[in-house]
N, C-alpha and C positions, 0 to 999 in steps of 0.2 A: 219530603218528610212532614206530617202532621205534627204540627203544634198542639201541644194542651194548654193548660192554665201556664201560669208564669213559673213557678216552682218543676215543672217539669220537663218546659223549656231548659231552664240556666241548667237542670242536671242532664241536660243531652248536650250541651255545648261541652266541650274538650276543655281540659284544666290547662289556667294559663291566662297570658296578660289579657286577652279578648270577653273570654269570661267573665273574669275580674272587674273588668270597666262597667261590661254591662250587668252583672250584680250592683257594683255600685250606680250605676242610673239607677237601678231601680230602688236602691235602700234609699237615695235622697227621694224619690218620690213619694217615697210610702210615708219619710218622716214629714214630707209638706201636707200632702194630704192621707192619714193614718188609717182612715175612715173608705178607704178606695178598697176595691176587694180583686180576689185575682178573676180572669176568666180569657175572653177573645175576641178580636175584632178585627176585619177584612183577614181574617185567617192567622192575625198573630195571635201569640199570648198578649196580654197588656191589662195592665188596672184600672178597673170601673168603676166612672164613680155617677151616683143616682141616675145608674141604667146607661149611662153613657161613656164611650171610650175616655180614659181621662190620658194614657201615656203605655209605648209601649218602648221598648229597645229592643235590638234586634243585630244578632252578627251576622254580616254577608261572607264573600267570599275576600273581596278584597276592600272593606271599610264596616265599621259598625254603623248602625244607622237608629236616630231617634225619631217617632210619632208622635207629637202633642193633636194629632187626630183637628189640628187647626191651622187651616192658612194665614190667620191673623197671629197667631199666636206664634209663628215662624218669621211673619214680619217683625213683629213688637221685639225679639232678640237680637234679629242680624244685625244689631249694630254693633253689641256686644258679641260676635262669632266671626269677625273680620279674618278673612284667611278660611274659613271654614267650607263645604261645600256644604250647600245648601238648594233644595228645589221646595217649592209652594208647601209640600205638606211632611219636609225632611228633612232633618241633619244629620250630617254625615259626619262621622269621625275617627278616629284611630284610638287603642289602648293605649298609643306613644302621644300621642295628640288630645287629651281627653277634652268633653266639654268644661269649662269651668264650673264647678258646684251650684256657683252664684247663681250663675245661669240656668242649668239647670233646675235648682229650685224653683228659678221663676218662669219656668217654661210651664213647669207643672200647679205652678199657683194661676197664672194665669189662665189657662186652659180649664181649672178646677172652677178660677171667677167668672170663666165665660158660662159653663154646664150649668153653674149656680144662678144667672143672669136670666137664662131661658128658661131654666124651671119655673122661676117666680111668675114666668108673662102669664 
């Protein structure tokens, strides 16, 4: 299935707890960084910010899965995601399992301080 922006993503997913979760990744993102605009990146939806992926979510078949589009910025949480699955540039989670907000915010701040870090060089 083709992806479009993020708004056309959440209304192809199926109504229900999966959706719901990943609506919410993405409402706490937009309030961390407001200024992030929708589009795509390695073929998902996800919001971009100064041209760059800033954060996508995403339902699989059997987990939802988060992209802060940074392998650092997937180290810098796991320690707060204990119990989670996790690989170099993903989090994995369930609608029963959510990520913690906290965390979440800070996955997308982070990720937004690193994009803002390399623009300046």
């Amino acid at each position: 299935m083709a992806m479009g922006d993020v708004a056309s993503y959440l209304s192809s997913l199926a109504d229900g707890a999966s959706r719901a979760a990943i609506e919410h990744a993405y409402d706490l993102a937009r309030q961390a960084v407001p200024e992030a605009s929708e589009g795509r990146s390695y073929g998902m939806a996800a919001l971009i910010y100064r041209g760059r992926p800033l954060f996508s979510a995403v339902a699989a078949k059997k987990h939802l899965s988060v992209f802060p589009f940074s392998p650092a910025v997937v180290e810098a949480v796991a320690a707060d995601l204990e119990g989670f699955d996790m690989s170099k540039g993903t989090i994995r989670f369930s609608a029963e399992s959510p990520i913690p907000d906290q965390t979440l915010t800070r996955v997308v701040t982070l990720r937004r301080d690193e994009i803002d870090a390399t623009a300046r060089r």
